[in-house]
MILUMVEX-816756 format. One record per residue: x, y negated, z negated of N, C-alpha, C in turn; residue number from 1; residue in one letter. Coordinates in Angstrom, 1 decimal, m for minus. Atoms other than C-alpha are relative to their C-alpha. Layout:
N
<milo n_x="X" n_y="Y" n_z="Z" ca_x="X" ca_y="Y" ca_z="Z" c_x="X" c_y="Y" c_z="Z" n="NUM" res="a"/>
...
END
This chain:
60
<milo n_x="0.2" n_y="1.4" n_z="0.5" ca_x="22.6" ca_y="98.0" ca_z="m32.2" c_x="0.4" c_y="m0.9" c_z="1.2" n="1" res="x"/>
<milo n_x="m0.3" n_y="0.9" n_z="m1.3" ca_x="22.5" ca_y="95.5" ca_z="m29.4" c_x="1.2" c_y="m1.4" c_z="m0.5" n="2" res="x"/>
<milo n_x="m1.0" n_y="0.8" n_z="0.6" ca_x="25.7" ca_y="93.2" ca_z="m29.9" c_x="0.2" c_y="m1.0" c_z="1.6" n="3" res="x"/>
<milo n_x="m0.5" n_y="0.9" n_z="m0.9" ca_x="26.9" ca_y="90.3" ca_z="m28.1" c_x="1.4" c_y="m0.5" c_z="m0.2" n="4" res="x"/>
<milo n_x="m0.6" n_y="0.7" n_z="m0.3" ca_x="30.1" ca_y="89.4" ca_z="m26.6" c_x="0.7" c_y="m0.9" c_z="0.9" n="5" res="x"/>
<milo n_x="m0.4" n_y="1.5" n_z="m0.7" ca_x="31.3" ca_y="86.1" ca_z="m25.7" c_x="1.6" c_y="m0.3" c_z="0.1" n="6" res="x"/>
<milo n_x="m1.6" n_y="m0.3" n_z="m0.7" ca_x="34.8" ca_y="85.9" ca_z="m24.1" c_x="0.0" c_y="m1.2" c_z="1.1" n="7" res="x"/>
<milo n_x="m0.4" n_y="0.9" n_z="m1.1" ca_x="36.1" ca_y="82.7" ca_z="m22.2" c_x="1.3" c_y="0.6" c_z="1.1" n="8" res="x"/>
<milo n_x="m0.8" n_y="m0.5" n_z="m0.9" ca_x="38.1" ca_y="83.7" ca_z="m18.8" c_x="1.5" c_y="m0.7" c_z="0.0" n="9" res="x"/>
<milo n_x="m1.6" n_y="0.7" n_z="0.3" ca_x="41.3" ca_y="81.2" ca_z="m19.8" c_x="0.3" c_y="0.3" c_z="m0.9" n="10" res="x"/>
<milo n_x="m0.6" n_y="0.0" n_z="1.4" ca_x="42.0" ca_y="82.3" ca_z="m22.7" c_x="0.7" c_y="0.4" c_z="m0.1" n="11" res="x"/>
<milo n_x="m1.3" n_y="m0.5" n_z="0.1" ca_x="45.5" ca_y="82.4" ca_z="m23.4" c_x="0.6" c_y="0.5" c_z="m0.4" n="12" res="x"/>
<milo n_x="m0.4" n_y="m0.7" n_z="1.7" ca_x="46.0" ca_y="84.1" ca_z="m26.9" c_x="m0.5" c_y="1.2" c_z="0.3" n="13" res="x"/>
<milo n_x="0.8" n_y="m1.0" n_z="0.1" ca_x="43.6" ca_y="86.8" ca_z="m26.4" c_x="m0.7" c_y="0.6" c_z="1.5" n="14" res="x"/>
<milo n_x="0.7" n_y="m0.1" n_z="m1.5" ca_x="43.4" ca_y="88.2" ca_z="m22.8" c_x="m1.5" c_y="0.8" c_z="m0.3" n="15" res="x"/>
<milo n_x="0.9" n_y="m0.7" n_z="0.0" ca_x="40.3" ca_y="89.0" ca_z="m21.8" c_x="m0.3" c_y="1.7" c_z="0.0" n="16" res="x"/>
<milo n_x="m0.2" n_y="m1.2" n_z="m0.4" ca_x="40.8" ca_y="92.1" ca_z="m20.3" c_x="0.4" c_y="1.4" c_z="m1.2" n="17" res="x"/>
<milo n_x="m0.5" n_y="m1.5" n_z="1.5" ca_x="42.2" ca_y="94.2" ca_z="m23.6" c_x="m0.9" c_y="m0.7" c_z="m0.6" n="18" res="x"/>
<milo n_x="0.8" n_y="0.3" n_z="1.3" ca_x="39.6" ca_y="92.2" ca_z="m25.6" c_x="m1.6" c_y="0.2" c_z="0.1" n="19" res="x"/>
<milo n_x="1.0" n_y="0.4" n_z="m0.2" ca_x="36.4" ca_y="91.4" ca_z="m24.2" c_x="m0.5" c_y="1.1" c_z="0.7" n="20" res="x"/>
<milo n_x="m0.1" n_y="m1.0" n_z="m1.3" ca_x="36.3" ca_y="93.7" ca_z="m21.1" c_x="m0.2" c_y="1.2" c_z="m0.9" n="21" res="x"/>
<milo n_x="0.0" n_y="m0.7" n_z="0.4" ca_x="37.1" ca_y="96.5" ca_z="m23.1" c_x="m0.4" c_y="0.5" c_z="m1.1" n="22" res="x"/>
<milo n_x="0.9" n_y="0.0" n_z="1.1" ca_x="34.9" ca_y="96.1" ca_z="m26.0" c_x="m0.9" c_y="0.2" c_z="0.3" n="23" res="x"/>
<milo n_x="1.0" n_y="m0.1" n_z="m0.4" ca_x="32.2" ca_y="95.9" ca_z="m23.9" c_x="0.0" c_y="1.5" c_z="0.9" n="24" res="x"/>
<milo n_x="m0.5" n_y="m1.3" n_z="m0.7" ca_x="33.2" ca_y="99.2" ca_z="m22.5" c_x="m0.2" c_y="1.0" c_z="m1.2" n="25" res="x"/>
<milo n_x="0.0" n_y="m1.1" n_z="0.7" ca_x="33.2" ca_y="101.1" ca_z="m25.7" c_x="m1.0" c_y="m0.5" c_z="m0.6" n="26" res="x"/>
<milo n_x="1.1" n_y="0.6" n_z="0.9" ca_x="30.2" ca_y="99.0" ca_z="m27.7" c_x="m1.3" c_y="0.6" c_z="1.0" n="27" res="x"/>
<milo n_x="1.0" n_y="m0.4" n_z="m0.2" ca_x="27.1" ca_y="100.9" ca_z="m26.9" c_x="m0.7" c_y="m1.4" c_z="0.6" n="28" res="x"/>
<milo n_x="1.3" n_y="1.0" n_z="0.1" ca_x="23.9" ca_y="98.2" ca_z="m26.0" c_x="0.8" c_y="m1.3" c_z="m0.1" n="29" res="x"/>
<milo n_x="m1.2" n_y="1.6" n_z="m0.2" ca_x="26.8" ca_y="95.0" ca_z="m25.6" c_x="m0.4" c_y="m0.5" c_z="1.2" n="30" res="x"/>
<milo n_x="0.1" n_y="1.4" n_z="m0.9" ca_x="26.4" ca_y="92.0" ca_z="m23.5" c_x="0.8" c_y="m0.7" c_z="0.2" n="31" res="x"/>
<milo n_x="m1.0" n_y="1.2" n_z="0.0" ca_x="29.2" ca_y="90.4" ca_z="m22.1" c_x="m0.4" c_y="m0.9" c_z="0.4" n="32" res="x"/>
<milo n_x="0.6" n_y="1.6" n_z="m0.8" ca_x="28.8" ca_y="86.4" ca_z="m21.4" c_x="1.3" c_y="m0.1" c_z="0.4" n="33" res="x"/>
<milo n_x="m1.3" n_y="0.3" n_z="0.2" ca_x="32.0" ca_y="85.3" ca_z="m20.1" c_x="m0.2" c_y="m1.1" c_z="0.5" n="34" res="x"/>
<milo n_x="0.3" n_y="1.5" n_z="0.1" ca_x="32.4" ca_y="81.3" ca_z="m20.0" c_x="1.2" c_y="m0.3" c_z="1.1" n="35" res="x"/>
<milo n_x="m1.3" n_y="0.8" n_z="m0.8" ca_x="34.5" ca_y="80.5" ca_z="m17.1" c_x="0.5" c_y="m1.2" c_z="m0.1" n="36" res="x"/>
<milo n_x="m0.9" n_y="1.0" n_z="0.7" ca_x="37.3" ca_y="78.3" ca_z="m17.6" c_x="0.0" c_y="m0.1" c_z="m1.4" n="37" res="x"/>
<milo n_x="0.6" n_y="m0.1" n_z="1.3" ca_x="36.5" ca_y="78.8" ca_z="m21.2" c_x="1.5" c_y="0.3" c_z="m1.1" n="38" res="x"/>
<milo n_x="m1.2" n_y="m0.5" n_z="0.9" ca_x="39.7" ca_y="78.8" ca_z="m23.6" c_x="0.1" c_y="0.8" c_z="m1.1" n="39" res="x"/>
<milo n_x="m0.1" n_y="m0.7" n_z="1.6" ca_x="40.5" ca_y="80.7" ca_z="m26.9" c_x="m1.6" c_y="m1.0" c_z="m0.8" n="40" res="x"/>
<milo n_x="1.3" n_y="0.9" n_z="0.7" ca_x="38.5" ca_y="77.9" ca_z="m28.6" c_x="m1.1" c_y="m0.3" c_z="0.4" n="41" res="x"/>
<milo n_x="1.4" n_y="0.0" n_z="m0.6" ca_x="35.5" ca_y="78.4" ca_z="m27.1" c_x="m1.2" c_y="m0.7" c_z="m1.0" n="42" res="x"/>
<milo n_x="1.1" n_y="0.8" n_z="1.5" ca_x="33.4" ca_y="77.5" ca_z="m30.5" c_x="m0.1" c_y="m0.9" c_z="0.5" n="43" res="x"/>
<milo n_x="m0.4" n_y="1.9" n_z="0.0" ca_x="34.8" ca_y="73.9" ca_z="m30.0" c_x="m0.5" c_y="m0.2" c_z="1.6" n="44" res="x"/>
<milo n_x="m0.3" n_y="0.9" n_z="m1.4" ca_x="35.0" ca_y="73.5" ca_z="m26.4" c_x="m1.2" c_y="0.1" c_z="0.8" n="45" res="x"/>
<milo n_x="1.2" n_y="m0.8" n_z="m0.2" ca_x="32.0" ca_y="75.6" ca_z="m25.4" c_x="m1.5" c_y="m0.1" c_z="m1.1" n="46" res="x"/>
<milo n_x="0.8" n_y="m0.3" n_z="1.5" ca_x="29.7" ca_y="74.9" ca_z="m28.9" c_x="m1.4" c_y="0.0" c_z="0.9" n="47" res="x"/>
<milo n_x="1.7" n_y="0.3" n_z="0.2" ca_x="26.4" ca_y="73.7" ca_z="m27.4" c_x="m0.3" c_y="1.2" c_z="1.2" n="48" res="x"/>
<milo n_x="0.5" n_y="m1.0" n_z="m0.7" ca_x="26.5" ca_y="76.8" ca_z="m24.4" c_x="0.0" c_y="1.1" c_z="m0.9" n="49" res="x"/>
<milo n_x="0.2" n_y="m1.0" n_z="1.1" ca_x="27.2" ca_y="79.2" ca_z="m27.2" c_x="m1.4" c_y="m0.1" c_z="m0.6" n="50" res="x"/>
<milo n_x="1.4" n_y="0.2" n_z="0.8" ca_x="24.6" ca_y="77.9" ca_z="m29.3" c_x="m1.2" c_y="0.4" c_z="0.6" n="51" res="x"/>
<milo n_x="0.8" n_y="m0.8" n_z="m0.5" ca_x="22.3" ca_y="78.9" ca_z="m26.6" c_x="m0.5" c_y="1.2" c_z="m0.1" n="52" res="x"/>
<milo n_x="0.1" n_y="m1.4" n_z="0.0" ca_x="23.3" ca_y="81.9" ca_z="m25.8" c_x="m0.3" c_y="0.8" c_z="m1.5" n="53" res="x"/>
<milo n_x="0.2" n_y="m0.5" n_z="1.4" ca_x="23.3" ca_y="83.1" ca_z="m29.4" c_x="m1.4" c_y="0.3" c_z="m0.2" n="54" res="x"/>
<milo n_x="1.6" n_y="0.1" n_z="0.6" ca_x="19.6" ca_y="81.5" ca_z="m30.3" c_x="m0.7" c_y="1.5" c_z="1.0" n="55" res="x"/>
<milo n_x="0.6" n_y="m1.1" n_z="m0.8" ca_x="18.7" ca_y="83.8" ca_z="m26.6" c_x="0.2" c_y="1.1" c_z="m0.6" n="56" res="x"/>
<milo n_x="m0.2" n_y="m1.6" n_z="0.6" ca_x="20.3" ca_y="86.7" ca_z="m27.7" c_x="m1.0" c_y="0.4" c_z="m0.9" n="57" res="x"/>
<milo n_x="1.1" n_y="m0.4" n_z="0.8" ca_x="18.4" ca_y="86.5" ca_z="m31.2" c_x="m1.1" c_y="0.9" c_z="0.3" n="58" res="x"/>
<milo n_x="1.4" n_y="m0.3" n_z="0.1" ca_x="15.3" ca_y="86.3" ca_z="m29.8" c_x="m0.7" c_y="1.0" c_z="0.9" n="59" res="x"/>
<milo n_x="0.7" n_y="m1.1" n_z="m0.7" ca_x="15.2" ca_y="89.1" ca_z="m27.3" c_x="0.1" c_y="1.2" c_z="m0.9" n="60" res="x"/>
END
């Protein structure tokens, strides 16, 4: 199943590295985007590049 993960490179709570990185390492068919400068709250801070990426994802 093709999955997408989205992971900001500042994020202070949730290092990338044990989260993102290595999700995308064990998730078959995964996509990492990673949002530089991009904090935990990425939703908020990041909303309208997400929202892109997402619609893209969908529709391939």
């Amino acid at each position: 199943m093709p999955t997408l993960i989205v992971h900001g490179d500042d994020d202070q709570i949730v290092p990338i590295g044990a989260a993102a990185i290595a999700a995308a390492k064990l998730v078959k068919q995964a996509t990492l985007k990673i949002y530089p400068g991009a904090p935990h709250g990425l939703t908020d801070t990041h909303k309208e590049q997400l929202n892109t990426d997402l619609l893209s994802f969908l529709k391939d």
